[in-house]
C-alpha positions in Angstrom: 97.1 102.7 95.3 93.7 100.8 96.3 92.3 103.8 96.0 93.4 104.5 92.3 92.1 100.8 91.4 88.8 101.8 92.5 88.6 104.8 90.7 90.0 103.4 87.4 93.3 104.9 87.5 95.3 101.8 88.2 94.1 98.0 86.2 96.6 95.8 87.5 98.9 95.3 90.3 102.3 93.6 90.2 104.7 93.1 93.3 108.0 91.3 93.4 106.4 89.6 96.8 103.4 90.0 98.9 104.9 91.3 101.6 105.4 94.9 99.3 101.7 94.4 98.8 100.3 94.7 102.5 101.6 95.1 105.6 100.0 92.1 107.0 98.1 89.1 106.2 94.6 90.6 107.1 95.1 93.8 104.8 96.4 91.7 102.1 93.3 89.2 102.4 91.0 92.4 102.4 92.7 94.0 99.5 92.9 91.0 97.4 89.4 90.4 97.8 88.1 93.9 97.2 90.3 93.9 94.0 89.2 91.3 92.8 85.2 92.3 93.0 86.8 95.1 90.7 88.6 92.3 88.4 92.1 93.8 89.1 95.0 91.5 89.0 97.5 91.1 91.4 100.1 89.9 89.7 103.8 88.5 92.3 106.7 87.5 90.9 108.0 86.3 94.3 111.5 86.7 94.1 112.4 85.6 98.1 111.5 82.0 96.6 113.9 82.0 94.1 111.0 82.8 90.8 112.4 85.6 88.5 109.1 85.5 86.7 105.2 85.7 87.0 105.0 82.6 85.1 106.9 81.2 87.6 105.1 81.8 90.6 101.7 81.2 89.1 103.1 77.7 88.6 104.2 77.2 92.0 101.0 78.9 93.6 99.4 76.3 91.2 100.6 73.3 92.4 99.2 73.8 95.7 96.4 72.3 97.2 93.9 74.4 97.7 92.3 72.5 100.5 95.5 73.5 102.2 95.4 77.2 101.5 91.9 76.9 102.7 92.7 75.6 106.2 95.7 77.4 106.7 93.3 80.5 105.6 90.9 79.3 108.6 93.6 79.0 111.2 94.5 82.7 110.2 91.1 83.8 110.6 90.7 82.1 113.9 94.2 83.1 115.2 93.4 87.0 114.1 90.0 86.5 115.9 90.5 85.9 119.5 
């Protein structure tokens, strides 16, 4: 599928969670990343949290802080390191 993005096959991505997306949290963070250099959506309606839409999700993923992500994104990095 990555592959398909990159050759122009495939201009969005939408998954009912990010856990269909990658098989781990490394992957994912590569994948997103390389994506989005590419400006492909990802797009997760995640449906383990109760959301039944996009819209939804994007609201909740919102209303995070994103000083938050970014730490917890830190200790991932660090944990995955050692």
């Amino acid at each position: 599928m990555i592959d398909d993005c990159e050759a122009g096959n495939i201009d969005m991505i939408i998954t009912k969670s990010i856990s269909r997306f990658a098989r781990n949290t490394l992957d994912c963070l590569k994948y997103i990343r390389k994506l989005k250099e590419k400006n492909i959506p990802i797009s997760v309606i995640s449906d383990s949290m109760g959301h039944n839409s996009e819209k939804i999700t994007r609201i909740y993923l919102k209303s995070i802080n994103d000083d938050v992500i970014d730490r917890y994104n830190d200790m991932l990095i660090e944990a995955i390191s050692i």
